[in-house]
Structure formats: structure tokens, C-alpha cells
N, C-alpha and C positions, 0 to 999 in steps of 0.2 A: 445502196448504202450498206456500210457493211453493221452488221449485227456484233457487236463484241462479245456481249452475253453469250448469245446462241454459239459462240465459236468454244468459248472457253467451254460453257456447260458440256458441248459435244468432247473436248479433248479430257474433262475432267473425269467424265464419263468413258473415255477409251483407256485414261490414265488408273481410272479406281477397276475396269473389269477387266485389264490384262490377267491371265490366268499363267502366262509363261512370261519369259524373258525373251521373246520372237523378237528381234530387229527388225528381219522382214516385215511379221505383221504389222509392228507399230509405225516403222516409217510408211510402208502404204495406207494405213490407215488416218494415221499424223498428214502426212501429204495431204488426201480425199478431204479433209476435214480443211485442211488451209485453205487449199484452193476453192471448195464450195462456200467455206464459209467467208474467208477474205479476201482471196483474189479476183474470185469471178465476180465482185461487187464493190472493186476497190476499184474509184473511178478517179477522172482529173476533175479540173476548177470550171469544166463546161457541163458534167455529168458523163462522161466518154466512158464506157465504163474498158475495163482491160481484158482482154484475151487473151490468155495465159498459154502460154507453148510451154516443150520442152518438161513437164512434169516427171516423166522418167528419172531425168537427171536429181530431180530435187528428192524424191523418194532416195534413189541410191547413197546421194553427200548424207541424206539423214542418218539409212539405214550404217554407214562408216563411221559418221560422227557418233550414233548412237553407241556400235561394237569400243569405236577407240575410249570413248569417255567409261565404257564398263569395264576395261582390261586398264587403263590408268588409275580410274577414279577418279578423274578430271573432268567434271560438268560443263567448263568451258568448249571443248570437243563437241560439245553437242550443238552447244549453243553457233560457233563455227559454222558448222555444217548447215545449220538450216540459214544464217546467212550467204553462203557460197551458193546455195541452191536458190535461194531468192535472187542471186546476181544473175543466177545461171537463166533462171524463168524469165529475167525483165531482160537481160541480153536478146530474148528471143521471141519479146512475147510486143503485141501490138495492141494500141489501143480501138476502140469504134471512133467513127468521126462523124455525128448524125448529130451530133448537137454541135453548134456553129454560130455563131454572130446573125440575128437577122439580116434575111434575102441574101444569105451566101450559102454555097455548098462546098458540105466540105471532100478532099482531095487526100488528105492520110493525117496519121497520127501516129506519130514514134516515138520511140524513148530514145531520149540521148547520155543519158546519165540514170546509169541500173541502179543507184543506191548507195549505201555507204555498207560497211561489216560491222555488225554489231557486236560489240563483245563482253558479254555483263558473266560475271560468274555465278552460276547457279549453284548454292550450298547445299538446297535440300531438295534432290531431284525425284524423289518419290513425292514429295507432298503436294497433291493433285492443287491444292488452291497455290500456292506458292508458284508453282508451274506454269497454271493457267495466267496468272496475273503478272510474272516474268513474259510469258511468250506474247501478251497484249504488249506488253511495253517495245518489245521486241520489233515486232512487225509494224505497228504506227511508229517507230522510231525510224525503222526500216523504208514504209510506203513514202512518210512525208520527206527522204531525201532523193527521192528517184522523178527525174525531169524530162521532159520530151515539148516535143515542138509538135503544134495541130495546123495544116495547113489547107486554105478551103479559098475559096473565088468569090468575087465581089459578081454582081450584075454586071459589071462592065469588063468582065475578062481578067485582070487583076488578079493576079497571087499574092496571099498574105501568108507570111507563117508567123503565126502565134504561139510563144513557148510558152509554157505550162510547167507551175514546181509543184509538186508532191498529188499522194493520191488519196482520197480517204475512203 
């Protein structure tokens, strides 16, 4: 389950004791903080929870979106960015499949659909609470459009796939 508090409080906290204007550091940091705090506990409608690949890529769209939204001044850019890198993560990333329909086992768990691009423009991108409470909206907007199919076996040999919409 994921903690929405515990996520915002950690990014508001990264957001209020930046001491530079580091892209590097804050997308790595911004990244670390997604992913422990909402991806690795963002699960489907059985408890499956996700495994998240490809994290590289999502730091990097950050660390871009972050550089191109500070040389525009276009908050949108940022916002971009951390959606492209959540397509980029669910393109690549798989769910567990240990939770299953009684007396069946399950057989895999995919995404077939990474999400939608969120696009909301952010006015006041220093203000830690404005930020925190944009980037929530952001990612449950983001989780609950992203779909996959869980497929697992009856006692009687039987393939089922059960498709699955959104993750919380």
C-alpha cells in the first residue's frame, strides 16, 4: 500500500533542504523517493505488487525536464518529464503474481497499457506543499490508468488471463 504522506513528507523534505539548484542531485533523489515510496508498493486489484525496472531512464527525463523547465520557465517540462519516465518504468517494469484466485497458480503478470501523460501546469514550483500535493495528484492519476493482464492456472491445467486496470 502505498503511503501518500510518507512520500510527499520525504519530497517536501528534499524540496525544502535543496541547498543548490543540482538537477543531477534532485532528479536522483526525486527518482529514490518515487520509487521507494510509490512504485515499489504500487500494486494491482489482487495485491501484485510492481517491480519497477529501468529507473535510470526516469531519473535522466527528470534530470531534462527539470534543466528545460529552469532555462524556459515552464513548469510544465517538468511535469512532462516525470510522466515520460513513468511510461518509460511501466514499458519495462512487471508485476509479482503470488496472489491469484483460490487453488490456482499464477503464471506472469504484465502491463499492457503504461499509463496516460499527465499534463497539469505547475505555477509555483518552489512551494514544497503545492508541489507535494500536484506530484500526489500526478502519479494516482498516472497509476490508476496503467493495465495489464495476470495470468495463472486452474487445478485442471487451464490458462486464465485476467486483466487488471489501475494500481494503487
Amino acid at each position: 500500500m502505498i503511503s501518500w504522506s510518507s512520500y510527499k513528507s520525504d519530497i517536501k523534505s528534499l524540496i525544502s533542504n535543496m541547498t543548490s539548484k543540482d538537477e543531477a542531485a534532485f532528479a536522483k533523489s526525486f527518482t529514490n523517493i518515487t520509487t521507494t515510496k510509490v512504485l515499489a508498493n504500487a500494486a494491482d486489484d489482487y495485491g501484485n505488487k510492481l517491480i519497477p525496472n529501468n529507473l535510470d531512464a526516469m531519473e535522466i527525463a527528470i534530470r531534462l525536464g527539470a534543466l528545460k523547465s529552469k532555462s524556459t520557465g515552464n513548469s510544465s517540462n517538468f511535469i512532462k518529464s516525470v510522466s515520460t519516465g513513468l511510461m518509460i518504468i511501466m514499458n519495462s517494469s512487471t508485476l509479482e503474481f503470488d496472489n491469484t484466485p483460490p487453488s490456482t497458480v499464477g503464471v506472469s503478470n504484465i502491463i499492457n497499457f503504461p499509463g496516460i501523460s499527465i499534463n497539469i501546469e505547475l505555477k509555483n514550483y518552489d512551494n514544497p506543499d503545492i508541489f507535494c500535493n500536484i506530484m500526489e495528484i500526478i502519479l494516482k492519476s498516472f497509476l490508476a490508468n496503467v493495465k495489464g493482464i495476470l495470468t495463472y492456472t486452474t487445478q485442471s491445467g487451464a490458462t486464465i488471463p485476467q486483466s487488471w486496470s489501475g494500481l494503487k
